[in-house]
CHARMM-style PDB file with segment names, atoms N, HN, CA, C and O in Angstrom:
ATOM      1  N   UNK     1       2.834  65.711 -42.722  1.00  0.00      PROA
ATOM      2  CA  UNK     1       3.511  66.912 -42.275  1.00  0.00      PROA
ATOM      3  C   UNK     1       3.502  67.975 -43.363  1.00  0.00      PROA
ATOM      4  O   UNK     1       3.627  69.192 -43.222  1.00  0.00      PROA
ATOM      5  N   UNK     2       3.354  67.372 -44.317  1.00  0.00      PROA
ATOM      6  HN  UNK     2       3.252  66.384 -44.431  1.00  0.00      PROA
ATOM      7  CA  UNK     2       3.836  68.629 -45.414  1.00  0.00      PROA
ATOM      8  C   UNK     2       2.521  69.330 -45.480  1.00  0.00      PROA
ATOM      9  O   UNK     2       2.432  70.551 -45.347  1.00  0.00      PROA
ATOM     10  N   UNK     3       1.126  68.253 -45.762  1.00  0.00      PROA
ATOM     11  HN  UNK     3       1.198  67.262 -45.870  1.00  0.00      PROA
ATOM     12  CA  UNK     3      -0.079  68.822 -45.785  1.00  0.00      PROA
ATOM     13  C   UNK     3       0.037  69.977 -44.860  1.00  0.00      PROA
ATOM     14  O   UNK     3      -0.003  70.968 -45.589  1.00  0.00      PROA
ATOM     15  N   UNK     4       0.163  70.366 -43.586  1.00  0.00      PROA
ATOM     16  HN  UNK     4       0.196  69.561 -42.993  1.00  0.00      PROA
ATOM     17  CA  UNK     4      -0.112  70.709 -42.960  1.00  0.00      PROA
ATOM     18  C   UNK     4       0.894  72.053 -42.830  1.00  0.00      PROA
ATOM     19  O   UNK     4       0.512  72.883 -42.005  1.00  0.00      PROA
ATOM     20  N   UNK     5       2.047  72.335 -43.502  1.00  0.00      PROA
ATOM     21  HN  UNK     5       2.357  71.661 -44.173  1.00  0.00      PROA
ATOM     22  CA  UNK     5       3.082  72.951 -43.436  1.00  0.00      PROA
ATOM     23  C   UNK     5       2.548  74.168 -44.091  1.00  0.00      PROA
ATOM     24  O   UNK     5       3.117  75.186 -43.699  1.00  0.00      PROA
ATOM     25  N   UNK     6       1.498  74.386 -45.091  1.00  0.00      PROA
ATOM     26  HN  UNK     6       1.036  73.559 -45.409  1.00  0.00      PROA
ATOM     27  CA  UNK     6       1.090  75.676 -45.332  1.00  0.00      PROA
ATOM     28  C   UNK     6       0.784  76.502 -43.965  1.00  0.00      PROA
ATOM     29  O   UNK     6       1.356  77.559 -43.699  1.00  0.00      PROA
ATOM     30  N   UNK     7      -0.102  75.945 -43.206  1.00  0.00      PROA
ATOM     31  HN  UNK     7      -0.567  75.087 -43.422  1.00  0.00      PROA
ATOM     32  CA  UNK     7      -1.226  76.296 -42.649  1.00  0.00      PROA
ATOM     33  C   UNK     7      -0.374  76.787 -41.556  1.00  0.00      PROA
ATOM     34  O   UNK     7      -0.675  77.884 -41.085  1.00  0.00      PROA
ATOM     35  N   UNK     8       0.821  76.048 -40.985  1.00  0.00      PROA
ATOM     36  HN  UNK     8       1.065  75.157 -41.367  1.00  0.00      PROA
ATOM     37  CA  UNK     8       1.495  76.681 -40.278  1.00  0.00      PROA
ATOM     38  C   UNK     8       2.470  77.248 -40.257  1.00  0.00      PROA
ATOM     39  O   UNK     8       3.035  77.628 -39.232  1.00  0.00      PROA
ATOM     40  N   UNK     9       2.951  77.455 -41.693  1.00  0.00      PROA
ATOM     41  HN  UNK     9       2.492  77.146 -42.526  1.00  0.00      PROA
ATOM     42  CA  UNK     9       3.778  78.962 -42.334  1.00  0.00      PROA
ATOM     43  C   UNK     9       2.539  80.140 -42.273  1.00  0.00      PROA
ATOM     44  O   UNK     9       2.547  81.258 -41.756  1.00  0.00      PROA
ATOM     45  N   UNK    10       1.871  79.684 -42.743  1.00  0.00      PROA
ATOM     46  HN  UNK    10       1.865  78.776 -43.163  1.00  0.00      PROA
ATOM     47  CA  UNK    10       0.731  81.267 -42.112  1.00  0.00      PROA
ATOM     48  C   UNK    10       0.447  81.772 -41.332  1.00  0.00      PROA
ATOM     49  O   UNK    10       0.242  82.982 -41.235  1.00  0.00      PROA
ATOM     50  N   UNK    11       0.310  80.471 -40.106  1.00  0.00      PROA
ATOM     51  HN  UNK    11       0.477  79.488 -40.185  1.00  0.00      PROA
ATOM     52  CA  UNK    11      -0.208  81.498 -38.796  1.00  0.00      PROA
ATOM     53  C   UNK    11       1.597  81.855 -38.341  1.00  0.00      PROA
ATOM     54  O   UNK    11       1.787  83.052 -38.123  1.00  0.00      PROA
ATOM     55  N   UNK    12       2.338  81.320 -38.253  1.00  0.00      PROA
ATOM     56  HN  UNK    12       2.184  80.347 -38.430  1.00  0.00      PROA
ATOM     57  CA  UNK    12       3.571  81.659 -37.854  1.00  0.00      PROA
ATOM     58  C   UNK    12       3.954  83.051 -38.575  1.00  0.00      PROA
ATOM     59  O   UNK    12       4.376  84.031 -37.960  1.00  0.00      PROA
ATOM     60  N   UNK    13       3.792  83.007 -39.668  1.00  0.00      PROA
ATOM     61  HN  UNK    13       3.450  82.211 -40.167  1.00  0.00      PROA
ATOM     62  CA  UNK    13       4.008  84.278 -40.863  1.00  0.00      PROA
ATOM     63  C   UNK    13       3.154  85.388 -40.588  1.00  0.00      PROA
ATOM     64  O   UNK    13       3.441  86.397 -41.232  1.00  0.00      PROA
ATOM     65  N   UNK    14       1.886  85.511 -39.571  1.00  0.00      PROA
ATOM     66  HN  UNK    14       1.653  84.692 -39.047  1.00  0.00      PROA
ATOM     67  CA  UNK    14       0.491  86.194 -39.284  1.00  0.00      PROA
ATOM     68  C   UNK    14       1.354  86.462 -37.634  1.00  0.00      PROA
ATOM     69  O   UNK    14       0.995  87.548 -37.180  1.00  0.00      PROA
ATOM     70  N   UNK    15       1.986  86.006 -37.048  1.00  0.00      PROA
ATOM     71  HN  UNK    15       2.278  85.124 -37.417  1.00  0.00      PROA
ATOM     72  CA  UNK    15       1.872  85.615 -35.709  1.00  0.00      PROA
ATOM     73  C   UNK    15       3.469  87.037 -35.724  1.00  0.00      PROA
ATOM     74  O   UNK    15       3.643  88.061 -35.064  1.00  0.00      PROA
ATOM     75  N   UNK    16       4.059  86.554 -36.497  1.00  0.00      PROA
ATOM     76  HN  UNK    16       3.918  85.722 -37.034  1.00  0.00      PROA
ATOM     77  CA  UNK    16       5.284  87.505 -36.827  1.00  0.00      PROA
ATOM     78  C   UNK    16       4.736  88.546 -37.115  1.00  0.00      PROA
ATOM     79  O   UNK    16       4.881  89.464 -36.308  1.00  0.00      PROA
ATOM     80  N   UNK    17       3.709  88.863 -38.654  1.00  0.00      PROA
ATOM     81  HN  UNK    17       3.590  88.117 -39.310  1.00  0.00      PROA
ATOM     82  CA  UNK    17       3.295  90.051 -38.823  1.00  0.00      PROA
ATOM     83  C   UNK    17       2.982  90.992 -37.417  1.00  0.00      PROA
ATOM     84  O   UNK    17       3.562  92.069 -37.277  1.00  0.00      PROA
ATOM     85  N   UNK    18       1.892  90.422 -36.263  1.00  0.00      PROA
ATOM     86  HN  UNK    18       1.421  89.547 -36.376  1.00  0.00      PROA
ATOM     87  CA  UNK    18       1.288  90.950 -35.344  1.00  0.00      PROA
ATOM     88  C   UNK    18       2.363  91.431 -34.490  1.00  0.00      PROA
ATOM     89  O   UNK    18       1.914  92.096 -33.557  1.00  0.00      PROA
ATOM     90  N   UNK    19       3.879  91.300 -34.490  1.00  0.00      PROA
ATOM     91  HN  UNK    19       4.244  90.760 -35.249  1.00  0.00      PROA
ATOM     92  CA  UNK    19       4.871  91.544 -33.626  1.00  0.00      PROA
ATOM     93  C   UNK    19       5.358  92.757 -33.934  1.00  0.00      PROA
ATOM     94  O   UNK    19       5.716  93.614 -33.126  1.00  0.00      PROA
ATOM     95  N   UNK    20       5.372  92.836 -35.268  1.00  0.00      PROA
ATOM     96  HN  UNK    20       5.081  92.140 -35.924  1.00  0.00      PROA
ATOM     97  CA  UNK    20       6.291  93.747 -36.300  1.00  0.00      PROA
ATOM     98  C   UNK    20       7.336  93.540 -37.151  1.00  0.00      PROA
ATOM     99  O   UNK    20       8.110  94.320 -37.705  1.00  0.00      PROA
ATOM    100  N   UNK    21       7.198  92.098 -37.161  1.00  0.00      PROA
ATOM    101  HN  UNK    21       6.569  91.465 -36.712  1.00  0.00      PROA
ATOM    102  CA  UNK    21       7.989  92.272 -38.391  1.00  0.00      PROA
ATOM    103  C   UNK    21       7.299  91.913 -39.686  1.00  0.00      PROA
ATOM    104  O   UNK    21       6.845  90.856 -40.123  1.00  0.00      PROA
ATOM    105  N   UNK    22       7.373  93.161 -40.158  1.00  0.00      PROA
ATOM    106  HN  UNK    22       7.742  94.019 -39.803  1.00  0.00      PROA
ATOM    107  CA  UNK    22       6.288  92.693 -41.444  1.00  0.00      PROA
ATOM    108  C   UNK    22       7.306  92.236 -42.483  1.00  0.00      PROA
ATOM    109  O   UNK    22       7.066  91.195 -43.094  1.00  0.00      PROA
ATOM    110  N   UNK    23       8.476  92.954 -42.753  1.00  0.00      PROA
ATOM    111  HN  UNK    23       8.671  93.800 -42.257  1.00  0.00      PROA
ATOM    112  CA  UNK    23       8.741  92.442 -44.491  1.00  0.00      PROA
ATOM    113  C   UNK    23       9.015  91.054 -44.381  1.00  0.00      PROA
ATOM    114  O   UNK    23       8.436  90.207 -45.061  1.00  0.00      PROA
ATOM    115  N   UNK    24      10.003  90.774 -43.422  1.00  0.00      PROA
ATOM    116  HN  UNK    24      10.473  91.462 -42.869  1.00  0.00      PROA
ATOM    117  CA  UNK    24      10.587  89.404 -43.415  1.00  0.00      PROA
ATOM    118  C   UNK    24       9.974  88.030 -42.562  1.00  0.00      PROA
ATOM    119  O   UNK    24      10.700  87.131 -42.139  1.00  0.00      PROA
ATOM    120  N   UNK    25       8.585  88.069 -42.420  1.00  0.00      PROA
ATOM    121  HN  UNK    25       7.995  88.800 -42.764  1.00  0.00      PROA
ATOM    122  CA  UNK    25       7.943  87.331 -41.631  1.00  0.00      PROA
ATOM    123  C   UNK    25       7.792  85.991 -42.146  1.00  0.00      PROA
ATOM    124  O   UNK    25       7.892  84.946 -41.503  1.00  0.00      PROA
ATOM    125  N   UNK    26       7.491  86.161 -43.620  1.00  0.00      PROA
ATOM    126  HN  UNK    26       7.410  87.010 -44.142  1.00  0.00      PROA
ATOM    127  CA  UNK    26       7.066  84.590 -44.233  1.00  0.00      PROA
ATOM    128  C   UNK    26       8.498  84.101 -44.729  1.00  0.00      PROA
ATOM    129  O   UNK    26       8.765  82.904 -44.628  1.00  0.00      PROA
ATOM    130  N   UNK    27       9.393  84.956 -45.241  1.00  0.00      PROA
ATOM    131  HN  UNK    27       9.176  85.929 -45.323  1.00  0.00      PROA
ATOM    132  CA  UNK    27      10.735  84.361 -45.340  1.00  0.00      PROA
ATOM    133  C   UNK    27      11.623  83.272 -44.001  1.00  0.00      PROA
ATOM    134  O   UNK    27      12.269  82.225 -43.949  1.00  0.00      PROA
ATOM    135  N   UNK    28      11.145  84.300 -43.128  1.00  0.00      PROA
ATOM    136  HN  UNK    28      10.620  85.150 -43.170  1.00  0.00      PROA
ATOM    137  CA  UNK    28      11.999  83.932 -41.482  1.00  0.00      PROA
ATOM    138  C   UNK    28      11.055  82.566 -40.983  1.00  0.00      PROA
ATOM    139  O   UNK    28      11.369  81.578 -40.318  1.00  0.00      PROA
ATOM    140  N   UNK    29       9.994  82.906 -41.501  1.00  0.00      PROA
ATOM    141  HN  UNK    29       9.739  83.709 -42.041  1.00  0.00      PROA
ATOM    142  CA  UNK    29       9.076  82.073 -41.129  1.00  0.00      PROA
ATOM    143  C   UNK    29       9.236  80.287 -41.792  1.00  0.00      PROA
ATOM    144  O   UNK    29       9.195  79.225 -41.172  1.00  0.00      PROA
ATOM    145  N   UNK    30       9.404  80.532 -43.109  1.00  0.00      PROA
ATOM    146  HN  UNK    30       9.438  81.396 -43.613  1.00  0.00      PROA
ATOM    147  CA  UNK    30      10.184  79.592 -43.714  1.00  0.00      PROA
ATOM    148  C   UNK    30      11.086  79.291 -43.681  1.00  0.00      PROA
ATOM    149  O   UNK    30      11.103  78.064 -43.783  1.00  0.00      PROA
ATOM    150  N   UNK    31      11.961  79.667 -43.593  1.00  0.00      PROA
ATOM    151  HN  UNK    31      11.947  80.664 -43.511  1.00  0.00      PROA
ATOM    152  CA  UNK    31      13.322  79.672 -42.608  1.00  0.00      PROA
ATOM    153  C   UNK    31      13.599  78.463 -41.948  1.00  0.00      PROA
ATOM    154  O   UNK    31      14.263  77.470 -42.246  1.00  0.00      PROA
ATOM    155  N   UNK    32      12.685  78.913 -40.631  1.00  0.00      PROA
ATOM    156  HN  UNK    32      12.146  79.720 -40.388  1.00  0.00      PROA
ATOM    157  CA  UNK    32      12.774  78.080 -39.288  1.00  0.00      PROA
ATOM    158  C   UNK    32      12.206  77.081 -39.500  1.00  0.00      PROA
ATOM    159  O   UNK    32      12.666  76.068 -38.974  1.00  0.00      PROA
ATOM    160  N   UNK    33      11.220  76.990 -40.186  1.00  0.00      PROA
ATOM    161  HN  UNK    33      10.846  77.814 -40.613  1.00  0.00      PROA
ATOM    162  CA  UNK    33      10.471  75.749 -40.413  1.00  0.00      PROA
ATOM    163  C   UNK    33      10.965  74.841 -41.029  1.00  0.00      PROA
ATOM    164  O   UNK    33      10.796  73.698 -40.606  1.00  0.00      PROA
ATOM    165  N   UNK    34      11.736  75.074 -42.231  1.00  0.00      PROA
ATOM    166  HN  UNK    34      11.873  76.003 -42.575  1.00  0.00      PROA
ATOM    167  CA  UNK    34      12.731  74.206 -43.007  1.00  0.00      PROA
ATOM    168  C   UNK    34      13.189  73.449 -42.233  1.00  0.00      PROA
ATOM    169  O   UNK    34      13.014  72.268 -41.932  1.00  0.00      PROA
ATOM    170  N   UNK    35      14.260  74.840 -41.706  1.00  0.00      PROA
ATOM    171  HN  UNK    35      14.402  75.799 -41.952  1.00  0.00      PROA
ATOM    172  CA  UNK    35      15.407  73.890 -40.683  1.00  0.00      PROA
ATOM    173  C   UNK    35      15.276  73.200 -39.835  1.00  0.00      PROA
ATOM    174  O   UNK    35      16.105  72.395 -39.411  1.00  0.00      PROA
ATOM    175  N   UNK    36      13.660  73.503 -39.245  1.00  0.00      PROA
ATOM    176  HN  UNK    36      12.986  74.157 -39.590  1.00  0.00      PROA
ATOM    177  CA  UNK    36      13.467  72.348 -37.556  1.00  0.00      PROA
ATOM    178  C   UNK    36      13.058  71.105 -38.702  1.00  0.00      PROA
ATOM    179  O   UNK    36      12.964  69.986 -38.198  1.00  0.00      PROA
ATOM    180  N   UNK    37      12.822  71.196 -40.103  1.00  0.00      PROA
ATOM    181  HN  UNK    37      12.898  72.105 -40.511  1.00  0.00      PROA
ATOM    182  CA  UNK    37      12.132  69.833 -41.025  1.00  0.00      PROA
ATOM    183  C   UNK    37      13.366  69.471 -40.983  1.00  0.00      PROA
ATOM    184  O   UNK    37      13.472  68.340 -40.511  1.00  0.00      PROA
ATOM    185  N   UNK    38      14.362  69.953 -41.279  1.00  0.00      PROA
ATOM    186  HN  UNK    38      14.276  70.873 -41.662  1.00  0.00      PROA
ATOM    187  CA  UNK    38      15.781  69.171 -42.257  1.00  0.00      PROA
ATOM    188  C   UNK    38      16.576  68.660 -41.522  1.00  0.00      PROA
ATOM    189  O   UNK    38      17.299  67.740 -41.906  1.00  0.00      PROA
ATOM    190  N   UNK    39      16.621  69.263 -40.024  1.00  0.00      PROA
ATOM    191  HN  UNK    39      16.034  70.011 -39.713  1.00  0.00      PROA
ATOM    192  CA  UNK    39      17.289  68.608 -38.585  1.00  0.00      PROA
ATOM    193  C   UNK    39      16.408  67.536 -38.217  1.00  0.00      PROA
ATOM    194  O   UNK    39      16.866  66.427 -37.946  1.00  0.00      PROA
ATOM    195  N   UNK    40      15.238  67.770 -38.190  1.00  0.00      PROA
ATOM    196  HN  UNK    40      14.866  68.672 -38.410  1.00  0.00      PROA
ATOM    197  CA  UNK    40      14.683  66.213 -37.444  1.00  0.00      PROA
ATOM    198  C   UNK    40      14.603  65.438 -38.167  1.00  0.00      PROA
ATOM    199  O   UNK    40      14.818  64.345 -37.641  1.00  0.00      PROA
ATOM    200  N   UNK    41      14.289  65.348 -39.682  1.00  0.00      PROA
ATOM    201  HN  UNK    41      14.114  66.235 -40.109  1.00  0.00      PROA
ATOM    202  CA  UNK    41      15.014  64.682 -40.593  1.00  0.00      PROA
ATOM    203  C   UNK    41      16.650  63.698 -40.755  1.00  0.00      PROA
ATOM    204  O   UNK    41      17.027  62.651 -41.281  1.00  0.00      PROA
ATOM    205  N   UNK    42      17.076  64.525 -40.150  1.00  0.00      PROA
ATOM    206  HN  UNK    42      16.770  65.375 -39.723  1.00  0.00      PROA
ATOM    207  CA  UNK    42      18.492  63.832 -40.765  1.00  0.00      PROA
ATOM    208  C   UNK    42      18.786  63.648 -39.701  1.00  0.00      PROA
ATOM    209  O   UNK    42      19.853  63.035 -39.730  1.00  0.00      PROA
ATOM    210  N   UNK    43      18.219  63.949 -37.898  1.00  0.00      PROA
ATOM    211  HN  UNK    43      17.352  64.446 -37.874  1.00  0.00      PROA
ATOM    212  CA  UNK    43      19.134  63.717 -36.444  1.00  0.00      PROA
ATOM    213  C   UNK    43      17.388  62.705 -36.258  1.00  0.00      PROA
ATOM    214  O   UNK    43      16.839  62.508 -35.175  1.00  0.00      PROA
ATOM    215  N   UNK    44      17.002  62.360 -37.248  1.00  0.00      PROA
ATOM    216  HN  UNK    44      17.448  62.521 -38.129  1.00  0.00      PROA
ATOM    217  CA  UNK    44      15.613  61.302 -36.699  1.00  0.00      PROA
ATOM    218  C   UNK    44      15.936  60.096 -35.481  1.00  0.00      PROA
ATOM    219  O   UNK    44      15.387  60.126 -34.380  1.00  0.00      PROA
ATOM    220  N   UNK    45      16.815  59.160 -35.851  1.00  0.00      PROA
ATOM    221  HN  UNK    45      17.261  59.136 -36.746  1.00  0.00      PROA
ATOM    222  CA  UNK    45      17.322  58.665 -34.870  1.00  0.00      PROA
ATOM    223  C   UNK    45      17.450  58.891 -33.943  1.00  0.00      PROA
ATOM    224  O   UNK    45      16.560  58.496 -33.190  1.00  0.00      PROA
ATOM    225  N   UNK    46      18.560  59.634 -33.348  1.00  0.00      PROA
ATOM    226  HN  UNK    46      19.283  59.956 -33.960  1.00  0.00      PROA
ATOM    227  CA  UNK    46      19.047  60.706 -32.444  1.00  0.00      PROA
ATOM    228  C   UNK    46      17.665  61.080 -31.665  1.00  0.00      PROA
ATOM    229  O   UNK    46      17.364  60.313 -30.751  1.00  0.00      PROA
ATOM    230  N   UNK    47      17.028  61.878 -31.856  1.00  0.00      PROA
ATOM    231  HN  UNK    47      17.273  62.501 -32.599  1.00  0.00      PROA
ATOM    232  CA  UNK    47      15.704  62.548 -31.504  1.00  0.00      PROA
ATOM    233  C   UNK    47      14.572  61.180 -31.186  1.00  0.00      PROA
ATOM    234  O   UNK    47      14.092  61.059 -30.059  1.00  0.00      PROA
ATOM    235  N   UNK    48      14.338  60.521 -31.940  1.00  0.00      PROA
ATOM    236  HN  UNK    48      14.728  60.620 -32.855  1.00  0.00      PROA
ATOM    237  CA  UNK    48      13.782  58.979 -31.144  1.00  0.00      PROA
ATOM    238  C   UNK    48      14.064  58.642 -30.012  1.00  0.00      PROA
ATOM    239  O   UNK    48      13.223  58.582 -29.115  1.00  0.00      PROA
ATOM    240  N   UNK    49      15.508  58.321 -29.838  1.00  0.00      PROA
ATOM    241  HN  UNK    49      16.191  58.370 -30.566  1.00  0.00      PROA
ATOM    242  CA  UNK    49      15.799  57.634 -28.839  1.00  0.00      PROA
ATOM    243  C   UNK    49      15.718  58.486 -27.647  1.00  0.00      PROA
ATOM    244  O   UNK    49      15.283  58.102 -26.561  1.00  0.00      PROA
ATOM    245  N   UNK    50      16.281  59.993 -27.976  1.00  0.00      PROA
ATOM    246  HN  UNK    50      16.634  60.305 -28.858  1.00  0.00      PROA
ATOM    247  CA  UNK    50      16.148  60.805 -26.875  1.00  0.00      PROA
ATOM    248  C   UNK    50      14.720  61.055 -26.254  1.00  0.00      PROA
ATOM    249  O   UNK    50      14.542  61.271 -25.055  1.00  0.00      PROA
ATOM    250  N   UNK    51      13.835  61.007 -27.096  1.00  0.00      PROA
ATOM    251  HN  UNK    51      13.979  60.832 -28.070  1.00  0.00      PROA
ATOM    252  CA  UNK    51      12.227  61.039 -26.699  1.00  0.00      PROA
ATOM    253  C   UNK    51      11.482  59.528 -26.026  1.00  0.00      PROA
ATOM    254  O   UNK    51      10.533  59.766 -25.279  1.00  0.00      PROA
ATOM    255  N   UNK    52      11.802  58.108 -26.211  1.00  0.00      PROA
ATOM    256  HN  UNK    52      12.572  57.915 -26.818  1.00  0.00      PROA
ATOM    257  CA  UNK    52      11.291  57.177 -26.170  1.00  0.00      PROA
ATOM    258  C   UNK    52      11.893  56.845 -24.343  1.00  0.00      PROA
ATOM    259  O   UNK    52      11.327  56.443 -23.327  1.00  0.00      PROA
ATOM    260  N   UNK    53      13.277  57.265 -24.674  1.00  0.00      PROA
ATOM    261  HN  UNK    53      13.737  57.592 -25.500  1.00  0.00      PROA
ATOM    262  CA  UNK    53      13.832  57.237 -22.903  1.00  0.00      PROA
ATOM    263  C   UNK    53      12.773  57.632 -22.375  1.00  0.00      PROA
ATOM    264  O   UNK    53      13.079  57.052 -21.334  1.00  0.00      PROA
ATOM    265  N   UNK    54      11.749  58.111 -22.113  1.00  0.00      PROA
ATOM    266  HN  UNK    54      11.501  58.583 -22.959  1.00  0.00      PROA
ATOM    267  CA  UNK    54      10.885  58.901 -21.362  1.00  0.00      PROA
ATOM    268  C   UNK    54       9.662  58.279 -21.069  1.00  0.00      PROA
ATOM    269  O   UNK    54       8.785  58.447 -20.222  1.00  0.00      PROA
ATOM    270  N   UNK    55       9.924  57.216 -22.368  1.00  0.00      PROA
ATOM    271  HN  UNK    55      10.636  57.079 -23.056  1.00  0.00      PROA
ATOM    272  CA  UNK    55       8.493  56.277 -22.172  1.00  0.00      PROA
ATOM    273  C   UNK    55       8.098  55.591 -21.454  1.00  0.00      PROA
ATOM    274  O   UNK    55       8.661  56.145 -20.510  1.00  0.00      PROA
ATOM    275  N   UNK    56       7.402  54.521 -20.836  1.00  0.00      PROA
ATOM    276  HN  UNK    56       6.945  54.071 -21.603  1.00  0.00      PROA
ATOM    277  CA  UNK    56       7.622  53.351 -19.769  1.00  0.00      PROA
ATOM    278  C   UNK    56       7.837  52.040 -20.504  1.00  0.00      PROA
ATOM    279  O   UNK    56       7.297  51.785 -21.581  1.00  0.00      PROA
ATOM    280  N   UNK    57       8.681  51.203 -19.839  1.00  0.00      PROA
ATOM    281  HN  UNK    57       9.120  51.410 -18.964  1.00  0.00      PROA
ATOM    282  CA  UNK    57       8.920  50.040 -20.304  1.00  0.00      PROA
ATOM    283  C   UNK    57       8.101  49.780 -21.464  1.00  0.00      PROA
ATOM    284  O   UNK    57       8.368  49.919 -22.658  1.00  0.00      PROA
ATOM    285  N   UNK    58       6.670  49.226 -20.676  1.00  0.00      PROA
ATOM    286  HN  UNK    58       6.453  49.113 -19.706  1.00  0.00      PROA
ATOM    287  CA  UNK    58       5.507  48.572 -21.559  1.00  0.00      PROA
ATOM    288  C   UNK    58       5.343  49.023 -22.694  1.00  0.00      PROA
ATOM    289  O   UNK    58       5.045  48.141 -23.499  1.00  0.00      PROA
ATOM    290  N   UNK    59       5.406  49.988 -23.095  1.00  0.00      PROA
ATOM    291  HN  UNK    59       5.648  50.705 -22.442  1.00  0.00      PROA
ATOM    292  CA  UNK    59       5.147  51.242 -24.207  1.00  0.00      PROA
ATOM    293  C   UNK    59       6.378  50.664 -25.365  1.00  0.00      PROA
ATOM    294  O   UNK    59       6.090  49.974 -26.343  1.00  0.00      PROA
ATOM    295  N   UNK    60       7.828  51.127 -25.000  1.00  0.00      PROA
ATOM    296  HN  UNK    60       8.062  51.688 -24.206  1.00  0.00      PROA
ATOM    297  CA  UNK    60       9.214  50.755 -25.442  1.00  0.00      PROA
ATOM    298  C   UNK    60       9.019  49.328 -25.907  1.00  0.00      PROA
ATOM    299  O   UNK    60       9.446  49.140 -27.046  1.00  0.00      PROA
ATOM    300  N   UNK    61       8.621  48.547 -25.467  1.00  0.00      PROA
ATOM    301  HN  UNK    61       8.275  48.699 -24.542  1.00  0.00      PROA
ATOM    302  CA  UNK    61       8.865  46.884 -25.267  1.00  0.00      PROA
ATOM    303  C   UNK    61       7.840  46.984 -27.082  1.00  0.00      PROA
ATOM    304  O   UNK    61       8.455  46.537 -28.050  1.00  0.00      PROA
ATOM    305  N   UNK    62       6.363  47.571 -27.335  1.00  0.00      PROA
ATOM    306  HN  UNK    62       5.863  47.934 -26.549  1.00  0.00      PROA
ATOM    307  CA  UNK    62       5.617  47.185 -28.417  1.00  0.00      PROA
ATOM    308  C   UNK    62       6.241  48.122 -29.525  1.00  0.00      PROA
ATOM    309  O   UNK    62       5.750  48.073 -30.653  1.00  0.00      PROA
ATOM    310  N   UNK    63       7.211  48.906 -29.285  1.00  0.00      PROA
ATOM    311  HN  UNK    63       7.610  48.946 -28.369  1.00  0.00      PROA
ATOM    312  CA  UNK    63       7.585  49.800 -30.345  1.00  0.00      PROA
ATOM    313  C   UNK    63       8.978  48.840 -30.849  1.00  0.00      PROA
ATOM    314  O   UNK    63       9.586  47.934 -30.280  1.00  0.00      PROA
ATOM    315  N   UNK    64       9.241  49.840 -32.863  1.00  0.00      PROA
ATOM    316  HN  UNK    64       8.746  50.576 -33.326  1.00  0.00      PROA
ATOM    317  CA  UNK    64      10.451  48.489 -32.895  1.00  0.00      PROA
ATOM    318  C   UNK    64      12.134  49.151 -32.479  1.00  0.00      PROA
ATOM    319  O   UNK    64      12.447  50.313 -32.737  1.00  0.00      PROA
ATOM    320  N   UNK    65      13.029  48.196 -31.837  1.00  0.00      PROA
ATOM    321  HN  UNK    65      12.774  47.252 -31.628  1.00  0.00      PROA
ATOM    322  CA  UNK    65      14.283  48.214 -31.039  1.00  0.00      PROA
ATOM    323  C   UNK    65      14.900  49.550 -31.845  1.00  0.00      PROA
ATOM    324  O   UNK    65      14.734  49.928 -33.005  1.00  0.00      PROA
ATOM    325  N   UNK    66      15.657  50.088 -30.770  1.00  0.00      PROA
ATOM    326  HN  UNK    66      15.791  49.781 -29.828  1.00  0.00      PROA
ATOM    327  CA  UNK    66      16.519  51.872 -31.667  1.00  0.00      PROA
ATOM    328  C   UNK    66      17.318  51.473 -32.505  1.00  0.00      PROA
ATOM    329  OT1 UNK    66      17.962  52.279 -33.176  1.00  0.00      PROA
TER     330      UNK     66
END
């Protein structure tokens, strides 16, 4: 994830520029990105279980218990 966290502070930071907001694009941009890292981080659990409900049995049954 982290590898990859430049690449999408840029286009997000590029994606903002193209809107108008230029000064605060890579700040805001970092920002949000942090925080969706530092919440799914610390609500990881939480966010598992709410996503795996969705799975089918068979799937649930080879993954390990919440």
């Amino acid at each position: 994830m982290v590898s990859a966290l430049a690449y999408v502070l840029y286009t997000f930071s590029a994606l903002l520029e193209q809107y108008g907001v230029v000064s605060l694009s890579f700040a805001f941009a970092a920002f949000s990105i942090g925080s969706g890292l530092l919440l799914l981080s610390a609500f990881w659990h939480t966010c598992r279980e709410a996503v795996l409900h969705f799975y089918p049995g068979a799937i649930q049954d080879r993954l390990p218990p919440l």
